[in-house]
C-alpha positions as CSV (number, residue, x, y, z in Angstrom):
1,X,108.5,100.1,98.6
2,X,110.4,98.5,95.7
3,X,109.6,98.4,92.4
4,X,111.6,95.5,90.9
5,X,109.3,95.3,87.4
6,X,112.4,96.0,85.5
7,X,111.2,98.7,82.7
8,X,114.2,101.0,83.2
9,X,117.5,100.3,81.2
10,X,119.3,100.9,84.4
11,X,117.3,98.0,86.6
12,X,119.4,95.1,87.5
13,X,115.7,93.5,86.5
14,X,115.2,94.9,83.1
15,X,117.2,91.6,81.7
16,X,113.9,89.7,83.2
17,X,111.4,92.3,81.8
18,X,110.1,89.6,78.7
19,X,109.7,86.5,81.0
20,X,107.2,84.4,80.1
21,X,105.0,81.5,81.7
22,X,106.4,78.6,79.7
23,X,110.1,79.8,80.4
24,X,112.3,77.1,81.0
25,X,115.3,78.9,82.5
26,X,113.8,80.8,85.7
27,X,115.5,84.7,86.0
28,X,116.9,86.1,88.7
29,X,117.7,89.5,90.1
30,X,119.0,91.3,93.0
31,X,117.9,95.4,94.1
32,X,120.1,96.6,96.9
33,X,118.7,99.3,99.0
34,X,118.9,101.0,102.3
35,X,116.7,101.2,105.3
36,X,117.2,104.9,106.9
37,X,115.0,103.8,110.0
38,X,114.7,100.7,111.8
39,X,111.6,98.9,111.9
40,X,111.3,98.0,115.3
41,X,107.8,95.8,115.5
42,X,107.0,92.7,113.7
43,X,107.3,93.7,109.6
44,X,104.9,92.6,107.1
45,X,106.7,91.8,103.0
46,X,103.9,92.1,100.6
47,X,103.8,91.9,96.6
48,X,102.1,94.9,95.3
49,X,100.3,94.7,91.4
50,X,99.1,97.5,89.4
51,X,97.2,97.5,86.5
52,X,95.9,94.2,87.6
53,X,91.9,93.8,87.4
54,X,90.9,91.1,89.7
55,X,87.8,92.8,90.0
56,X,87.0,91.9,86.6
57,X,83.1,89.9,86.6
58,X,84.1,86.8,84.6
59,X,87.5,86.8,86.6
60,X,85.5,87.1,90.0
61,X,83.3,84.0,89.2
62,X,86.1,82.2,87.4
63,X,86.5,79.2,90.6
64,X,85.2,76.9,92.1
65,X,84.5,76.9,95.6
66,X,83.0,73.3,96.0
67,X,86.2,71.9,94.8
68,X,88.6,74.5,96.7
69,X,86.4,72.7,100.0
70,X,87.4,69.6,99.4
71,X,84.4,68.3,97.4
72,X,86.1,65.2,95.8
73,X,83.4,64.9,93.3
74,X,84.2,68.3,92.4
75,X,87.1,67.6,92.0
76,X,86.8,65.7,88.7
77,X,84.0,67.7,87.6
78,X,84.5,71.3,88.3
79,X,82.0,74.0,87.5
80,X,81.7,75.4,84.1
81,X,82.8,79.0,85.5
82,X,85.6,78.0,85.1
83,X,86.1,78.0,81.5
84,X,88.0,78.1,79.9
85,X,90.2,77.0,82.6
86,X,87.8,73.9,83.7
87,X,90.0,71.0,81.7
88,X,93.2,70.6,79.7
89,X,93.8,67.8,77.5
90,X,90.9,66.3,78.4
91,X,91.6,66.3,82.5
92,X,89.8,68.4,84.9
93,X,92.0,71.1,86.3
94,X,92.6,71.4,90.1
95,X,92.2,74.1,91.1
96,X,90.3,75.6,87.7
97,X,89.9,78.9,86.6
98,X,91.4,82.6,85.6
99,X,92.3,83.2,89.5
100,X,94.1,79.8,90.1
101,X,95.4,79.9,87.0
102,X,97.1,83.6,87.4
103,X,98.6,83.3,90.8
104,X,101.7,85.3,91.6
105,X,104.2,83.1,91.9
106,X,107.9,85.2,92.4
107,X,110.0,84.2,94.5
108,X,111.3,86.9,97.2
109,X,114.3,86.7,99.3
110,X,115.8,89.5,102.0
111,X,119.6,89.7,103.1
112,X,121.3,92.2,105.7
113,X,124.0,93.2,104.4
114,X,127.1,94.1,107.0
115,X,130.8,94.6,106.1
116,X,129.7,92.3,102.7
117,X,128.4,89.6,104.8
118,X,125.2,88.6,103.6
119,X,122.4,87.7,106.5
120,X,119.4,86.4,105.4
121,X,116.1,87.4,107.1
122,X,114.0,84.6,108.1
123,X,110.7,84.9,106.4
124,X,107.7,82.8,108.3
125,X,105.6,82.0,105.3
126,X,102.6,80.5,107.6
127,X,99.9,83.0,109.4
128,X,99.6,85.2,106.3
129,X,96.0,83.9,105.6
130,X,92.4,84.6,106.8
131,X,92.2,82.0,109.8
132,X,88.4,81.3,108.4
133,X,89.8,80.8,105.0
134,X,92.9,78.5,106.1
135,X,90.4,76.4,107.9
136,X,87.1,76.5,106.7
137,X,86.4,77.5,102.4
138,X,89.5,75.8,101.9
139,X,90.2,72.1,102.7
140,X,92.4,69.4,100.5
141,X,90.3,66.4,99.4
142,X,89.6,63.4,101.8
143,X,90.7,59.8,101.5
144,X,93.6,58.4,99.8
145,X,95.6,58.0,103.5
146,X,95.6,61.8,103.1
147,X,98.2,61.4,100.4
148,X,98.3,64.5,97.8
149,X,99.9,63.2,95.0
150,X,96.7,60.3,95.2
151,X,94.2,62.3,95.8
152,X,94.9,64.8,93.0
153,X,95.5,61.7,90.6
154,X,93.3,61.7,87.5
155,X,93.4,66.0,87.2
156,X,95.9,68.1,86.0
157,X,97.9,71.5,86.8
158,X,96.9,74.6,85.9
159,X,97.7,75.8,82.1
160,X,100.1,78.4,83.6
161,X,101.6,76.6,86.4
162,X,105.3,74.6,86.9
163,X,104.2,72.7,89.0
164,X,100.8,70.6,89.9
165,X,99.3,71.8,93.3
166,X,100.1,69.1,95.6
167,X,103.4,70.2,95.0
168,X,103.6,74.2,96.4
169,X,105.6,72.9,99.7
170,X,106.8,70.2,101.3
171,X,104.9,71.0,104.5
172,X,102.0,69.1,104.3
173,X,100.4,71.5,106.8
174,X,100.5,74.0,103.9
175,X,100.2,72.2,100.7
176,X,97.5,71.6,98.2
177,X,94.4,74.2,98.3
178,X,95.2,74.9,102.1
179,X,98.8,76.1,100.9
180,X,98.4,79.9,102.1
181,X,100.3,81.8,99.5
182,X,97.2,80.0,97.2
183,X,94.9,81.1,99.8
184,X,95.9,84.9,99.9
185,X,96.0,85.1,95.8
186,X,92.1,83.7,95.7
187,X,90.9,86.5,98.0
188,X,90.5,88.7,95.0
189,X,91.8,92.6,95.0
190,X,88.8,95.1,94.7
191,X,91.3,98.0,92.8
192,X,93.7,97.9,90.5
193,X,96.6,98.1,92.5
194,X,96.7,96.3,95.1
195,X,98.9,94.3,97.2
196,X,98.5,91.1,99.6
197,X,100.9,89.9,102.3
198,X,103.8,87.6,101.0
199,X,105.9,86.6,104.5
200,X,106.0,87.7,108.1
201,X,109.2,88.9,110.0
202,X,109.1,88.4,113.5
203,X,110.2,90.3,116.1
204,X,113.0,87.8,118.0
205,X,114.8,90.1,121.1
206,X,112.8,93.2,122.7
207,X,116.7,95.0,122.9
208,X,117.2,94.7,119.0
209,X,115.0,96.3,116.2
210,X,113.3,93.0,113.9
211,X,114.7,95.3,110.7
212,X,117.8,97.4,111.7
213,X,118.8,100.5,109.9
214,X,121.5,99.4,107.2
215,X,121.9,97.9,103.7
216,X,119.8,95.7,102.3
217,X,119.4,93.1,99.1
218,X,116.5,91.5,97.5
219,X,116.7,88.8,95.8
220,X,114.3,88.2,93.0
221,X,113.2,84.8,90.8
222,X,111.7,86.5,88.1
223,X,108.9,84.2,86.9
224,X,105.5,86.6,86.9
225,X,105.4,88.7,83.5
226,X,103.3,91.9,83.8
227,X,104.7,94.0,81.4
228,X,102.1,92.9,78.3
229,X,99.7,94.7,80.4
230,X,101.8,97.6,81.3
231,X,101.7,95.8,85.2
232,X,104.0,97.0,87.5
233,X,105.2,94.4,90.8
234,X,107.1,96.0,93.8
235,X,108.1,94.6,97.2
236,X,106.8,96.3,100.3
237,X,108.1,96.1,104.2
238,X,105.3,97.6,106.5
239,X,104.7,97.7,110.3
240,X,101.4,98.3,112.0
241,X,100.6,100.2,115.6
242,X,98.1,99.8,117.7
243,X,96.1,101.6,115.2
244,X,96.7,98.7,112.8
245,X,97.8,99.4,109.5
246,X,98.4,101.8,107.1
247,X,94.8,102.5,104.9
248,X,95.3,106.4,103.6
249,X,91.2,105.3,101.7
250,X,89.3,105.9,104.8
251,X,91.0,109.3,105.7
252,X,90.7,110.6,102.3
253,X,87.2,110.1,102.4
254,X,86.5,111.3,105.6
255,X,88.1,114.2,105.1
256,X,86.4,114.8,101.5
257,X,83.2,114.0,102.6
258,X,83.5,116.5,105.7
259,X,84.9,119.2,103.1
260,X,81.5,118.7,100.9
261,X,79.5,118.9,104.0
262,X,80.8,122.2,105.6
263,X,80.6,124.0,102.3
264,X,77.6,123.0,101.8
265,X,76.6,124.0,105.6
266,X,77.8,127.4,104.8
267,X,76.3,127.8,101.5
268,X,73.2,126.8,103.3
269,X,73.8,129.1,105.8
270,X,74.0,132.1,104.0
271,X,70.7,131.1,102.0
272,X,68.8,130.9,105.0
273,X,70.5,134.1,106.8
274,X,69.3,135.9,103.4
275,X,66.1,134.7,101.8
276,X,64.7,132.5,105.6
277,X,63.3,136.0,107.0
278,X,61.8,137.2,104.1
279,X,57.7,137.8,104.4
280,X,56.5,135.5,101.8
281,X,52.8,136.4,102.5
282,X,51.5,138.9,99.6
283,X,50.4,142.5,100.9
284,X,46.4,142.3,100.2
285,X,45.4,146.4,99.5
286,X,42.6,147.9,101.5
């Protein structure tokens, strides 16, 4: 993991730290670290948030899911959830509301770094969303000769967005609402931290390691400001086994759970051993 918010004097990001959404100039950043072990299986990059409550009620319910499928009536008139998000000078907003409107939206580049030549890792920014999301709750609007920029006409971008959604890639297998960085941010978080899968490094030769041990930069545009909520954002490269991946929740609880239980099984234990023999059944004189 890491943590590239910037709050530390010494933090090649702490000239970033007061970004803001309207900021014309976009900041950048490099953190240089080192790998100790290769990562030999395919590697996972995810953006972690704290302090982040996309559990919030009014944040949850802040969308609407008729227009994310396509609905092009929907479209133009979006659901009053989504206020105050639902229209800007008086055009609807597509997509509307508070999750739309806050997507993460850094920019995260990796280099191996090798006698001070700089490698960049290719980073596969398709096959990072729910296959049931990618192709069934969200769908770009029909019509128009399938053109974006048509279909979208007559709404506008969200308020904290550069640019308007029919421009997030130039693949148009991956723009508009089925864009999948757009699809992973509207899955919400249920905790305050969290973090959700950014890119995907595959494994290209069995004989070499997809990560190898070594020296590393990331390269950071700076554009999503976290520190008015005391947020923190950090980078993290994870593997999974056959196991899957890492989730320290359930074993925590497990293991909590089946503390309670035995020490309540021995404190019920003793109980019994003490008071279960005892004649209950009052001695009646002759």
């Amino acid at each position: 993991q890491i943590d590239y918010t910037g709050t530390e004097p010494s933090s090649p990001c702490n000239k970033c730290l007061n970004v803001s959404w309207d900021s014309k100039v976009p900041c950048s950043c490099t953190i240089n670290f080192t790998l100790e072990h290769s990562f030999e299986s395919n590697v996972f990059m995810y953006y972690g948030l704290s302090n982040f409550y996309q559990n919030h009620r009014r944040y949850v319910k802040s969308r609407d899911d008729s227009q994310l499928n396509g609905d092009n009536s929907s479209l133009l008139n979006p659901s009053k959830e989504c206020e105050p998000y639902r229209t800007n000078e008086d055009k609807p907003i597509a997509p509307c509301g508070a999750i739309a409107n806050s997507m993460f939206n850094d920019t995260l580049k990796l280099y191996h770094i090798d006698n001070d030549t700089r490698t960049a890792i290719p980073l596969i920014k398709k096959g990072i969303a729910w296959w049931t999301d990618k192709n069934v709750k969200f769908r770009n609007p029909t019509g128009g000769g399938n053109n974006l920029t048509v279909l979208f006409q007559g709404t506008t971008k969200p308020v904290n967005w550069p640019e308007p959604v029919y421009m997030l890639d130039s693949d148009p297998d991956n723009n508009g609402f089925i864009n999948e960085d757009f699809i992973v941010w509207m899955r919400t978080a249920a905790l305050p931290t969290f973090r959700k899968l950014y890119r995907l490094i595959e494994r290209k030769n069995n004989l070499q390691p997809t990560l190898r041990a070594g020296k590393y930069s990331l390269e950071i545009t700076y554009n999503y400001p976290v520190h008015s909520f005391d947020g923190r954002k950090r980078m993290i490269l994870s593997t999974i086994s056959w196991m899957g991946g890492k989730n320290p929740f359930l074993g925590i609880a497990y293991i909590t759970v089946g503390s309670i239980c035995f020490f309540l099984g021995v404190v019920l234990l003793i109980i019994h051993h003490k008071y279960g023999n005892r004649n209950t059944s009052a001695d009646i004189p002759n």
